[in-house]
Short mmCIF file of the C-alpha atoms (twelve columns), coordinates in Angstrom:
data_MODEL
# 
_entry.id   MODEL 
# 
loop_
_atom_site.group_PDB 
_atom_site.id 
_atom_site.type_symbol 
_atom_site.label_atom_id 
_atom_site.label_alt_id 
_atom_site.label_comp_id 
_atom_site.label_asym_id 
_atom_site.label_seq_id 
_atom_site.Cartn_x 
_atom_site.Cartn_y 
_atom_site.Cartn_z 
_atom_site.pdbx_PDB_model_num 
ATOM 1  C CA . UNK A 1  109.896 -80.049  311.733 1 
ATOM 2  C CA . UNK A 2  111.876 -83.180  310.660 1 
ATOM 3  C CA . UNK A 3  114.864 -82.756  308.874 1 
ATOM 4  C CA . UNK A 4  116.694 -86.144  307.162 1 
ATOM 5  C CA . UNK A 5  120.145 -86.463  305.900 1 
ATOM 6  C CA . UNK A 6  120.632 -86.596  302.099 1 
ATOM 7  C CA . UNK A 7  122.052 -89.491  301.922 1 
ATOM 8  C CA . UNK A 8  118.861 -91.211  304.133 1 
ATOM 9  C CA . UNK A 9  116.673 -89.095  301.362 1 
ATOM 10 C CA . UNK A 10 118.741 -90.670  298.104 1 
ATOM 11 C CA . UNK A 11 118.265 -94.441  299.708 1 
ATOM 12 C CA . UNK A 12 114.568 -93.790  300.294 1 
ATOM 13 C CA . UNK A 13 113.997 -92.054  296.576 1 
ATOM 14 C CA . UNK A 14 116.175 -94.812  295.175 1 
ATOM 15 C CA . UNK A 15 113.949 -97.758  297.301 1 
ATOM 16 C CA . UNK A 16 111.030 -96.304  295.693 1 
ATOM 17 C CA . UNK A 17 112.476 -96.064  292.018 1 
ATOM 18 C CA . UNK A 18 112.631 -99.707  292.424 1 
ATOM 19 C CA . UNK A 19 109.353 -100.621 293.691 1 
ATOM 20 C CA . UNK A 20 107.845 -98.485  291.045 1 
ATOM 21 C CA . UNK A 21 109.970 -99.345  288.090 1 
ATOM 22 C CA . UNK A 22 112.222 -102.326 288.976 1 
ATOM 23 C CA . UNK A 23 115.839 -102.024 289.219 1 
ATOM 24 C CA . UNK A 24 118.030 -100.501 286.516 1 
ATOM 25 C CA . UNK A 25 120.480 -103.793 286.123 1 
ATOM 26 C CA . UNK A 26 117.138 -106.070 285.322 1 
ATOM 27 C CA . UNK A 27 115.482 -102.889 283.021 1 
ATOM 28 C CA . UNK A 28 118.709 -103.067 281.013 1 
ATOM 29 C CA . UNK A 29 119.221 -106.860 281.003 1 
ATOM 30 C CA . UNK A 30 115.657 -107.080 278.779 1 
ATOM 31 C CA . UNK A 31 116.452 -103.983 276.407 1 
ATOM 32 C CA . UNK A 32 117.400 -106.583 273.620 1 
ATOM 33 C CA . UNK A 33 114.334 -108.337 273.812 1 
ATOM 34 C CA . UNK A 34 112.307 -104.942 274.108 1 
ATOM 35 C CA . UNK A 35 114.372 -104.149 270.748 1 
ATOM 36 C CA . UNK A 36 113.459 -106.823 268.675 1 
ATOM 37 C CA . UNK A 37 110.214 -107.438 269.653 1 
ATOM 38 C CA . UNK A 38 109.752 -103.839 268.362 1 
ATOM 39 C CA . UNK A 39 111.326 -104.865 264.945 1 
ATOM 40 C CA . UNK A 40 109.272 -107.751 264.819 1 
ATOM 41 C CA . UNK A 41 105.839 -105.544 265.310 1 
ATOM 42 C CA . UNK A 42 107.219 -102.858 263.298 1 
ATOM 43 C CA . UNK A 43 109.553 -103.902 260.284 1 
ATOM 44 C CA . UNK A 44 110.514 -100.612 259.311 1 
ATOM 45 C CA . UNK A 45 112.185 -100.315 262.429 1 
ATOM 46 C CA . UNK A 46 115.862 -99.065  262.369 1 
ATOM 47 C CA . UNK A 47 117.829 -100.084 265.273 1 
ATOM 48 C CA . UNK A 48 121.445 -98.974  266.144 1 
ATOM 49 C CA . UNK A 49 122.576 -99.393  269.620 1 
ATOM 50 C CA . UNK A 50 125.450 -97.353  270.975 1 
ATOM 51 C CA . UNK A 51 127.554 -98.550  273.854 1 
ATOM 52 C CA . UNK A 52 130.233 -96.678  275.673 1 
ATOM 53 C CA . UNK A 53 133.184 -98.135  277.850 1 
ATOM 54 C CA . UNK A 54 133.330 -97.857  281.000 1 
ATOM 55 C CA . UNK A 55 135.983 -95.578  282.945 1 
ATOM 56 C CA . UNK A 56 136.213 -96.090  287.052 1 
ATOM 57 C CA . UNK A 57 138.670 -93.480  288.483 1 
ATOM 58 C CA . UNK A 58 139.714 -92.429  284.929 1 
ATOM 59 C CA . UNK A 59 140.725 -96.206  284.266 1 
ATOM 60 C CA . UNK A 60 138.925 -97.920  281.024 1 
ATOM 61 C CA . UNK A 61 136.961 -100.954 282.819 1 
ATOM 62 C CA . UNK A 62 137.839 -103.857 280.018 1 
ATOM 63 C CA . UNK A 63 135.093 -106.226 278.989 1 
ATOM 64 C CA . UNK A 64 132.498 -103.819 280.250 1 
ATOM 65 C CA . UNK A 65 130.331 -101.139 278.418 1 
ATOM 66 C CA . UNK A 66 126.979 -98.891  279.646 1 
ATOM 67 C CA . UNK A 67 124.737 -98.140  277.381 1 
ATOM 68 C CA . UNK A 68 124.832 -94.636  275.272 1 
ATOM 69 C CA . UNK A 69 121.974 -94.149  272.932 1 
ATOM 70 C CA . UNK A 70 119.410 -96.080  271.014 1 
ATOM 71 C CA . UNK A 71 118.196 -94.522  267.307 1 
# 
C-alpha cells in the first residue's frame, strides 16, 4: 500500500474542511450577524459572548481575542 506523511494528510483534511464548510476566519467574521439575526427571530434570546486573549509563545497578543463560548 500507500503510505502519506501526516503532515500531507492534515493539509488534505484541512483543504477539504474548507470546501465543505468554508474557512474558519470567514465562519467567525459572520458570527455577529448569525447572533442577532437569532435575537431578532427569537426575542427571548439571551446572548453573552465570551472572548479570550490571545497568548503566542506564552506572550498576551494585545488588541487580539479568539472566541471562548457563546450562552
Amino acid at each position: 500500500g500507500n503510505t502519506i506523511s501526516y503532515v500531507k494528510a492534515w493539509k488534505a483534511t484541512k483543504k477539504a474542511l474548507e470546501r465543505a464548510f468554508g474557512n474558519w476566519e470567514e465562519s467567525y467574521k459572520l458570527l455577529p450577524r448569525c447572533l442577532q439575526a437569532l435575537q431578532v427571530f427569537v426575542p427571548s434570546t439571551i446572548i453573552q459572548v465570551q472572548r479570550c486573549p490571545i497568548l503566542e509563545n506564552v506572550v498576551l497578543v494585545l488588541g487580539k481575542r479568539r472566541f471562548h463560548r457563546l450562552f
